[in-house]
C-alpha positions as CSV (number, residue, x, y, z in Angstrom):
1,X,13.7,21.5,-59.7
2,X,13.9,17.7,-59.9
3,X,13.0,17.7,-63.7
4,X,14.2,13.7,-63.5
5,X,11.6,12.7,-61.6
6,X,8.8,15.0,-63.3
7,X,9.7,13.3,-66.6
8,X,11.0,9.8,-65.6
9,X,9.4,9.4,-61.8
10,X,12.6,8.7,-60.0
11,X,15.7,11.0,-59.6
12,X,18.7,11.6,-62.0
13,X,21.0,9.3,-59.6
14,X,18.1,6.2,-60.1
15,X,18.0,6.4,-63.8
16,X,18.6,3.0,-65.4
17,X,19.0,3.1,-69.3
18,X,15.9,0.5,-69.5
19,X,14.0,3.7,-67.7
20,X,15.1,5.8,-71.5
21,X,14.4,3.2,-73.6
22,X,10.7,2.5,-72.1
23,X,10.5,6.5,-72.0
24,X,10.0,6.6,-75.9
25,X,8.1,3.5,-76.4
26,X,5.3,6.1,-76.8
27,X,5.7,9.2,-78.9
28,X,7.5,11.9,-77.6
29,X,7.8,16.0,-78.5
30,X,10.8,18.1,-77.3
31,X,9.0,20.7,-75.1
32,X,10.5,24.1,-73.4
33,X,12.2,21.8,-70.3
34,X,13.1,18.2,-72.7
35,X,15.5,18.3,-75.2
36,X,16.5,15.4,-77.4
37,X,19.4,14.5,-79.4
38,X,20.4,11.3,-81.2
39,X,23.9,9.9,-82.3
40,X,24.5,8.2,-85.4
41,X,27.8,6.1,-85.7
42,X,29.2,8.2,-88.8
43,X,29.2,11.5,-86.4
44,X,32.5,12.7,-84.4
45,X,32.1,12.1,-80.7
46,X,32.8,16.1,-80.0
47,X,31.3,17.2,-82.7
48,X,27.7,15.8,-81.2
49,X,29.3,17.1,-77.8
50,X,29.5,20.8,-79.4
51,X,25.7,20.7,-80.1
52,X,24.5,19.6,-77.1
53,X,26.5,21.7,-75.2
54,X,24.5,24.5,-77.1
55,X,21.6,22.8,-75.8
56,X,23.0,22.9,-72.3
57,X,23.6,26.7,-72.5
58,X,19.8,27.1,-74.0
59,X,18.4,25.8,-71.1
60,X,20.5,27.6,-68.1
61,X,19.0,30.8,-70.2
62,X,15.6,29.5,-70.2
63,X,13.4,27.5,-67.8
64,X,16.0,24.8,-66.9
65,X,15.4,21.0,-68.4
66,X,16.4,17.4,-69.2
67,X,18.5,17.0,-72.4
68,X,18.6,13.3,-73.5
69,X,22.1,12.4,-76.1
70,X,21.1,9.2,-77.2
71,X,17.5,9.2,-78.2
72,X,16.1,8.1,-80.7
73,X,16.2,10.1,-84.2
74,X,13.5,12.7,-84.8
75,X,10.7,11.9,-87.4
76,X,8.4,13.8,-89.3
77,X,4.8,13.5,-89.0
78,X,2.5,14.9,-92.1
79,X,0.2,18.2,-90.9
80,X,2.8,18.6,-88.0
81,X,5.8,20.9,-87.6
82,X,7.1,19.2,-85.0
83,X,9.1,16.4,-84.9
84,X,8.3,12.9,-82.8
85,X,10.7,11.1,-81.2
86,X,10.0,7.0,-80.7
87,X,11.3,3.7,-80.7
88,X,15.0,2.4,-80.8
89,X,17.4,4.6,-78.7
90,X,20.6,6.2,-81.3
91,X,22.9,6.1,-78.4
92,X,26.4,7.5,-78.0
93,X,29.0,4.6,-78.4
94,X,31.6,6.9,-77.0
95,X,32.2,6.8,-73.1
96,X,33.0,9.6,-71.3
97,X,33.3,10.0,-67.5
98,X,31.1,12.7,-65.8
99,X,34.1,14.5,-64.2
100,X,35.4,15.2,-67.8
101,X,32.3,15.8,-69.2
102,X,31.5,18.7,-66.6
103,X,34.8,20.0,-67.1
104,X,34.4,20.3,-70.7
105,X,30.9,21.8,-70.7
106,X,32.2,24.9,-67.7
107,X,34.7,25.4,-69.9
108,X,33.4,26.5,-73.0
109,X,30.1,28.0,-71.7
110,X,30.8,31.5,-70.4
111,X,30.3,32.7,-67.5
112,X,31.2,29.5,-65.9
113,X,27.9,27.4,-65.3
114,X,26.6,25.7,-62.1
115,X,23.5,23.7,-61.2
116,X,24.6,20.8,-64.7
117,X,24.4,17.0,-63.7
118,X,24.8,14.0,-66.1
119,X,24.5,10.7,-65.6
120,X,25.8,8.1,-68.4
121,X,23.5,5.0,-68.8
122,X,25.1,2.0,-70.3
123,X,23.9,-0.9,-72.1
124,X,26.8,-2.8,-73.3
125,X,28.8,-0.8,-75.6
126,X,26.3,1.8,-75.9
127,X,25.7,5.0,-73.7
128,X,22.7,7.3,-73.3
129,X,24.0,10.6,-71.3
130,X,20.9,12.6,-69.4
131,X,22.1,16.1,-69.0
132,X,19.5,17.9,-65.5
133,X,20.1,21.6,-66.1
134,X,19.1,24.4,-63.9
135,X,18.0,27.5,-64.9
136,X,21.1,30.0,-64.3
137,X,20.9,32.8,-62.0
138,X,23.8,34.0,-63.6
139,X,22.0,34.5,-67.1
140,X,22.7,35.3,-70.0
141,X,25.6,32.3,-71.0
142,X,27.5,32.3,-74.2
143,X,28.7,29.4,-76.0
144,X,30.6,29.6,-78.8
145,X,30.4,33.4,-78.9
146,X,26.5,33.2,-79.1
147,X,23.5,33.2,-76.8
148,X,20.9,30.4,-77.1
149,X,17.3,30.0,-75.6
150,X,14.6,28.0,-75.8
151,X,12.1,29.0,-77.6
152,X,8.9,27.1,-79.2
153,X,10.2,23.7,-77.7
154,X,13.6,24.2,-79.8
155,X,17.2,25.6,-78.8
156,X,17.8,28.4,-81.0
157,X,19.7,32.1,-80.8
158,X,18.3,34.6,-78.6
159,X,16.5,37.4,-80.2
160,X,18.6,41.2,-78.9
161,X,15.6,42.3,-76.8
162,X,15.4,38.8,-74.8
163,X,19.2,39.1,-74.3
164,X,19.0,42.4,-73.1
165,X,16.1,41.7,-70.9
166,X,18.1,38.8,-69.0
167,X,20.9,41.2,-68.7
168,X,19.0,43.4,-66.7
169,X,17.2,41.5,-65.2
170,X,16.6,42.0,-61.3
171,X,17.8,39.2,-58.8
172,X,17.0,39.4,-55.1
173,X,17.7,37.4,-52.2
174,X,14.3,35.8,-51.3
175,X,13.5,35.7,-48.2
176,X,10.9,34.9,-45.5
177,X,9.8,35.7,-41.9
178,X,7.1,34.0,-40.0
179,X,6.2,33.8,-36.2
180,X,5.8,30.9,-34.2
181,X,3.4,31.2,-31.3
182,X,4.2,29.3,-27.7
183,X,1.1,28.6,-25.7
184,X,-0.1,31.2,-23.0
185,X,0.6,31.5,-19.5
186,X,-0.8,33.5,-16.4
187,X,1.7,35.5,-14.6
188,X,1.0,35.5,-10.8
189,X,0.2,39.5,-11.1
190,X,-3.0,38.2,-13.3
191,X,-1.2,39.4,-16.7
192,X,-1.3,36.6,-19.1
193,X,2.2,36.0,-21.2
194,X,2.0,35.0,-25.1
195,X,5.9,34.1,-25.9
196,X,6.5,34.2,-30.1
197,X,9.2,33.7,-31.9
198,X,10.1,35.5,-34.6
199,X,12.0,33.7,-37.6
200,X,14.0,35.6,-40.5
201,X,15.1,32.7,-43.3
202,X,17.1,33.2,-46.3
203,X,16.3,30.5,-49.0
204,X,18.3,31.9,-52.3
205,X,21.8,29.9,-51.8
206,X,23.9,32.0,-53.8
207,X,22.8,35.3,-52.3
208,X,23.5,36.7,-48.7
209,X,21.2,39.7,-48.0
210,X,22.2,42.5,-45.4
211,X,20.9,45.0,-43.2
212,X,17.3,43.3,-42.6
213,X,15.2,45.2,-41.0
214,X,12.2,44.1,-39.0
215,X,8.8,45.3,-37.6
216,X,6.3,44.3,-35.8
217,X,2.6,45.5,-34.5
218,X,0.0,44.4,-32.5
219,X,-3.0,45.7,-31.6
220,X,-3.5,44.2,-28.5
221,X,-1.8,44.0,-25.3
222,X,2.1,45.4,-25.1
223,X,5.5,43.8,-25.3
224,X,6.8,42.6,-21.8
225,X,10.5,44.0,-22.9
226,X,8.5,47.5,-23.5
227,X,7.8,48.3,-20.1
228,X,10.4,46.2,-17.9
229,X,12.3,48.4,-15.6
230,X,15.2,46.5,-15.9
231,X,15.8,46.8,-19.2
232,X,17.1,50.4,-19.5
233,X,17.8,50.5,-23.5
234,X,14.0,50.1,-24.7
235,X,15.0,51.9,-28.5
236,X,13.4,48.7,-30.4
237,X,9.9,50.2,-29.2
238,X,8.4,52.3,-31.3
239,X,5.1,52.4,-28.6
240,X,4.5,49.5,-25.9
241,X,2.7,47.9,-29.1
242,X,5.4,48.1,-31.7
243,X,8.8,46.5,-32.1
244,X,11.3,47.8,-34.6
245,X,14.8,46.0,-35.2
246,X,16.5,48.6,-37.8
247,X,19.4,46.7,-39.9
248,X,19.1,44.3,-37.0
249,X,20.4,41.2,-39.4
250,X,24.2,42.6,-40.9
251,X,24.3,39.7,-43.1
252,X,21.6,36.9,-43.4
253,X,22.9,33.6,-45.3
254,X,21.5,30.8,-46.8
255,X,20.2,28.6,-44.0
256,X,20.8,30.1,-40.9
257,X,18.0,31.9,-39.4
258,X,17.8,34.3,-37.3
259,X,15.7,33.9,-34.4
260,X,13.9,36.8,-31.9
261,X,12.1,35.8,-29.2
262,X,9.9,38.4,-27.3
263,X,6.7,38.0,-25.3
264,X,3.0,39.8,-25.5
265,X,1.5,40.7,-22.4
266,X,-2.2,41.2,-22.5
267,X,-3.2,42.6,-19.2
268,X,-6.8,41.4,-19.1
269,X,-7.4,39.2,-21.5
270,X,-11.7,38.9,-20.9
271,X,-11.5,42.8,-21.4
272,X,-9.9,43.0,-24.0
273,X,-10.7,39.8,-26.1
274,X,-14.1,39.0,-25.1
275,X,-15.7,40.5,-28.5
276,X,-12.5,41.1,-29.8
277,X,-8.7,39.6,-31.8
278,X,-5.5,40.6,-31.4
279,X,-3.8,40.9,-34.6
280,X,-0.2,41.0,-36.0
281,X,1.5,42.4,-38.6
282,X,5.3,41.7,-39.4
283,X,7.0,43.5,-41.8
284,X,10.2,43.3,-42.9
285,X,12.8,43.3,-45.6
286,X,16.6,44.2,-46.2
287,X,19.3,46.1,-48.1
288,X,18.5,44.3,-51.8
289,X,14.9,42.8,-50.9
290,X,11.7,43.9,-51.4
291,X,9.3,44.4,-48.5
292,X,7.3,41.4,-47.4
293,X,4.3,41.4,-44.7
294,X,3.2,38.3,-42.5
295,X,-0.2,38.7,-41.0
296,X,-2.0,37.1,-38.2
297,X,-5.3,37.0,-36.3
298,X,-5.8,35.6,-33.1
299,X,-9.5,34.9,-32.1
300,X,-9.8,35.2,-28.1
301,X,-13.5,35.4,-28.3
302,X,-14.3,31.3,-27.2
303,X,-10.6,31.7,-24.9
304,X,-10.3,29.0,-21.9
305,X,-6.6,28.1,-20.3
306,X,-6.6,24.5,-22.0
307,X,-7.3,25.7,-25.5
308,X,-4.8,24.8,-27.9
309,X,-3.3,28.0,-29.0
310,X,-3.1,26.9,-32.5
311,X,-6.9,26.4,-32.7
312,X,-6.8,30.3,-32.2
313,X,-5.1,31.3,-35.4
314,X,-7.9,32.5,-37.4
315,X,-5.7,34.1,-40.2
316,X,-2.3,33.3,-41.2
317,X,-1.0,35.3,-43.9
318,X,2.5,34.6,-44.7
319,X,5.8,36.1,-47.1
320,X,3.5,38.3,-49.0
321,X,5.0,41.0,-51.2
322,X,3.5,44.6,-50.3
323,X,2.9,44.8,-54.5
324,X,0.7,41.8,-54.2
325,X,-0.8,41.8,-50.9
326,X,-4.5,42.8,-50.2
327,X,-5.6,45.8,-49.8
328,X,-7.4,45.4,-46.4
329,X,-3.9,43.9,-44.9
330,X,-2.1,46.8,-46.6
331,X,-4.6,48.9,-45.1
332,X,-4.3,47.1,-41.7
333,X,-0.3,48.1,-41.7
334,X,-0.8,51.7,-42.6
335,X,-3.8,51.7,-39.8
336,X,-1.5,50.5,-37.0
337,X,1.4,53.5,-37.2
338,X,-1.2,56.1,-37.6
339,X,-2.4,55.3,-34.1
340,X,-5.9,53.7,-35.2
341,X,-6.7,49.9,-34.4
342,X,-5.7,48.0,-37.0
């Protein structure tokens, strides 16, 4: 998440340190994803460092955030807990390069952190170092042989059950499948040809899935493939009307897709359409993902060769997890394999 340009309105790379000090010209509170911390000239360069590398570690365990070291000191307001933060910046008068900085932060923050940025904002001799921390999906870290959170807008040690919660926590590759339609054509036998394309993504970067598995129904029409006699190995049909691609991906990264392109034939597309939709359901999933549907509806009823085939679609139900879908689509899937129109 670009938590710069939420908080600042331009990225971490565009920050200016006239952008921090116009940033608390109106009261601020620390919140779950803003931290702030202040330097005074008595304190020990690495001795601030130590505590806002605890704030660091907080936020890869939480929500992710912006922690500011150099703003100004916290005050107390009467009938509030909380403190404000406003006015003159306390800045670091210290400089540090980012390289070295980074190095020191994966260092003493266990396991070794990714997804921490800084930038270091001068004004003269004084700096202002804006720390953009992802939220870890390597959680829980330890710094300094503790865990830290953020709870109540405030970096403090993680309660046992939170910690074990994060340790067992469940991560999955997350990803996606959708189908693209091409527009139809008429076959000289009077058959008219719908080309799709099927499209498997993987959008988690760190994690490769395996063995995806893909299936797809219709209830109109049959796929061409189905009932070509040239092509002698026809195991990925189920039926004329269902495509199955068992572990068909081995290993699905992080921004390569996999494409499949097939085409529908529908044989008599008046007949068949002329009160009626086709419908498709795609389903699919793989080895450490949980099952997803897509779901579409195509409406022939107002059909005509120059139509737009987009203008068609009258549902388009994408990356839906079976636990949260609707229960007519659900309904729909379990319809199509027992042999009734879905």
């Amino acid at each position: 998440m670009d938590f710069s340009t939420s908080y600042f309105g331009k990225p971490l790379n565009a920050l200016l340190y006239d952008d921090i000090a116009n940033y608390f010209v109106e009261p601020k509170q620390e919140t779950e994803t803003i931290e702030f911390k202040s330097f005074a000239n008595s304190e020990q360069f690495d001795k601030s460092l130590q505590i806002v590398i605890r704030g660091i570690s907080a936020f890869l365990n939480s929500s992710g955030g912006i922690l500011i070291w150099g703003a100004p000191k916290g005050i107390k307001v009467p009938g509030q807990s909380e403190k404000v933060f406003v006015g003159e910046l306390a800045p670091v008068t210290e400089y540090k390069e980012k390289d070295s900085l980074i190095n020191k932060i994966t260092s003493v923050i266990t396991p070794m952190p990714i997804g921490v940025r800084v930038e270091v904002l001068q004004s003269e001799s004084s700096y202002t170092y804006i720390f953009e921390v992802q939220p870890s999906i390597y959680k829980p870290h330890q710094f300094d042989t503790r865990y830290y959170v953020r709870l109540d807008g405030q970096t403090k040690p993680a309660p046992h059950y939170l910690i074990d919660a994060l340790i067992k926590q469940i991560s999955y590759p997350d990803i996606k499948g959708v189908i693209n339609f091409d527009n139809i054509t008429l076959a000289s036998n009077g058959d008219f040809h719908l080309p799709i394309k099927i499209g498997i993504f993987n959008f988690s970067e760190l994690q490769n899935e395996e063995l995806v598995s893909i299936r797809l129904v219709i209830s109109g029409g049959y796929f061409k493939r189905a009932r070509d006699p040239n092509v002698t190995d026809k195991s990925r049909y189920n039926s004329s009307g269902q495509l199955v691609l068992n572990n068909f991906i081995p290993v699905l990264h992080f921004g390569i897709p996999h494409i499949y392109n097939d085409i529908l034939v529908i044989d008599d597309i008046e007949q068949r359409f002329s009160a009626g939709k086709l419908r498709l359901i795609l389903t699919f999933g793989g080895k450490h993902s949980p099952a997803k549907y897509s779901s579409y509806i195509l409406n022939f009823e107002n059909y005509h060769e120059d139509k737009v085939l987009n203008s068609l679609i009258e549902l388009c139900e994408e990356n839906i997890f079976f636990s949260e879908g609707k229960a007519n689509s659900i309904n729909d899937v379990l319809n199509s394999f027992t042999g009734r129109n879905a």
